[in-house]
C-alpha positions as CSV (number, residue, x, y, z in Angstrom):
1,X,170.8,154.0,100.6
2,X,170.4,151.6,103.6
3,X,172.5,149.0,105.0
4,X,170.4,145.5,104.7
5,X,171.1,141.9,105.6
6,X,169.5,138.7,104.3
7,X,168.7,136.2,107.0
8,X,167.4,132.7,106.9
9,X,165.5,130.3,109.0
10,X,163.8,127.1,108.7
11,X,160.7,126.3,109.2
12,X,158.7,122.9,108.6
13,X,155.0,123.0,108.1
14,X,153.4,119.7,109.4
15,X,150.3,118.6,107.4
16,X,147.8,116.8,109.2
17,X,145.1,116.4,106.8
18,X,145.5,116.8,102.8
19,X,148.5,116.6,100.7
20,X,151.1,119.7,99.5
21,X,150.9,121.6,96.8
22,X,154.4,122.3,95.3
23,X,153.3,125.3,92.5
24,X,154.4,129.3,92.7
25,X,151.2,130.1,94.1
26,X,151.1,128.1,97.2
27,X,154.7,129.3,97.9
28,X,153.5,132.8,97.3
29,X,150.8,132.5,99.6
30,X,152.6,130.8,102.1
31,X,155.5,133.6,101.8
32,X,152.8,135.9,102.3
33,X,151.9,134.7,105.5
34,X,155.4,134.7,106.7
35,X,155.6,138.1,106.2
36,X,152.9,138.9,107.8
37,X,154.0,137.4,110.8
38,X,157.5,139.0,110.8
39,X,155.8,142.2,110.5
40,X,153.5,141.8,113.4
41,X,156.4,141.7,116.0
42,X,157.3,145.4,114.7
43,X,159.7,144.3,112.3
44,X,160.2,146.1,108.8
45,X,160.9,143.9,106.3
46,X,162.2,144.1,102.1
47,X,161.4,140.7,100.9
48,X,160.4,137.3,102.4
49,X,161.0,134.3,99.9
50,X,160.4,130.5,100.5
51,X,162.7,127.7,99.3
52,X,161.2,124.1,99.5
53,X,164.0,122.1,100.7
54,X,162.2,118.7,101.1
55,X,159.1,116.7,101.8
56,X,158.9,114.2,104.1
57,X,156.3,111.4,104.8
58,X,153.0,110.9,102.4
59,X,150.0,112.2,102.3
60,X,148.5,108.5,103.7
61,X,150.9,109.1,106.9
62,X,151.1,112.6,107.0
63,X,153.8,115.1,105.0
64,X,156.0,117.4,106.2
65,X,157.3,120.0,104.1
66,X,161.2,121.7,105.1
67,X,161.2,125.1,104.0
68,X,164.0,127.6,104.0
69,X,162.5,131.0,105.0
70,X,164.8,134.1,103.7
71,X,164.4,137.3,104.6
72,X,166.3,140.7,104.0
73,X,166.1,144.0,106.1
74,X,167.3,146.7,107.4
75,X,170.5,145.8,109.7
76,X,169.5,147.7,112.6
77,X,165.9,145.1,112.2
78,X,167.9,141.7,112.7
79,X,167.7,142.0,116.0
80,X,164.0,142.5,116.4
81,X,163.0,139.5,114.0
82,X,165.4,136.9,116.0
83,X,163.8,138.2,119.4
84,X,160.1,137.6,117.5
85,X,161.4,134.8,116.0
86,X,162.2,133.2,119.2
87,X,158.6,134.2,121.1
88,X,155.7,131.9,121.0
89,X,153.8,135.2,119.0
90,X,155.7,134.2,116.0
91,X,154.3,131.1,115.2
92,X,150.9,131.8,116.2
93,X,150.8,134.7,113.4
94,X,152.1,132.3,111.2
95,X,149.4,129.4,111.8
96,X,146.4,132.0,112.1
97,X,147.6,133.8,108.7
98,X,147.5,130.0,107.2
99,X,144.3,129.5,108.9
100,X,142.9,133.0,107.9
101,X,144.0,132.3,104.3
102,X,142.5,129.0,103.6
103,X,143.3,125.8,101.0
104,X,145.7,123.5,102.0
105,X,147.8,125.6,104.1
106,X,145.4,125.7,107.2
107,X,145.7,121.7,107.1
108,X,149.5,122.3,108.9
109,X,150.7,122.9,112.3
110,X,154.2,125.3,111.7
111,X,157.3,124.5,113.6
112,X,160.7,126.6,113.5
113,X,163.3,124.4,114.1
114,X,166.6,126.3,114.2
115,X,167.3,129.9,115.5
116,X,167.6,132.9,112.5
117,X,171.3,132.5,110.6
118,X,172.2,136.0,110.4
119,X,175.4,135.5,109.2
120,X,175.7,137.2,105.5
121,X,177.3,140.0,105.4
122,X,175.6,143.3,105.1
123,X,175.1,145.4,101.7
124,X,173.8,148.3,100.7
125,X,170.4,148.8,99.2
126,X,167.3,150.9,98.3
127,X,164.9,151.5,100.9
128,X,161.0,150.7,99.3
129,X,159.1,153.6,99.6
130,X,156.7,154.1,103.0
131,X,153.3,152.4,102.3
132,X,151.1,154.8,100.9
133,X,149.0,155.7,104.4
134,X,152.6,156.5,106.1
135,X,152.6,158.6,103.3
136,X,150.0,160.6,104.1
137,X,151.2,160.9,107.2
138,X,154.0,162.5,106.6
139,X,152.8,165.1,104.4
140,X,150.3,165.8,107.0
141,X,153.4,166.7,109.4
């Protein structure tokens, strides 16, 4: 068992060319990224989800999409993701993971625009297992 906490942030992805595509899979994919990102600045992390919150604007003028970004993870952890959060490396994961990835996505400049809300209490949970080549490092030890 493991203590985690489920953070949140916004974050607003800016299209300058094409429209959004409000299905599953272009949340997915966008969570994806996201993830990515928070676990380039070191940080271990359970589950990333994305919550559309509003769009903004048309596709004729430009849309901007409000997203909710949730995250939970290990409690010792929040303090790494609002210190990556916070660094200009953050964003720059996120918009190269969008660019890397393709369709409309690499259209958007990413903006956060408030600081992580880690206020939710902490539970208890399951650790996920170690990916399978920290796996094979262990039983190498």
């Amino acid at each position: 068992t493991v203590m985690l906490q489920r953070v949140s942030f916004p974050m607003n992805e800016v299209y300058y060319a094409g429209a959004h595509s409000p299905t599953a899979a272009d949340r997915a994919e966008l969570a994806a990224v996201v993830r990515s990102a928070i676990t380039s600045g070191g940080v271990q992390v359970h589950d990333v989800a994305l919550t559309q919150l509003s769009v903004t604007g048309t596709p004729a003028t430009g849309e901007t999409v409000h997203w909710l970004v949730e995250a939970t993870l290990p409690v010792e952890q929040v303090g790494a993701l609002v210190a990556h959060h916070s660094s200009a490396s953050f964003l720059a994961f996120v918009e190269g993971g969008a660019l890397a990835l393709g369709g409309n996505h690499q259209n958007s400049l990413y903006q956060t625009s408030a600081a992580v809300d880690t206020s939710s209490a902490p539970f208890a949970g399951v650790a996920p297992s170690p990916p399978p080549s920290a796996r094979r490092r262990l039983l190498l030890l």
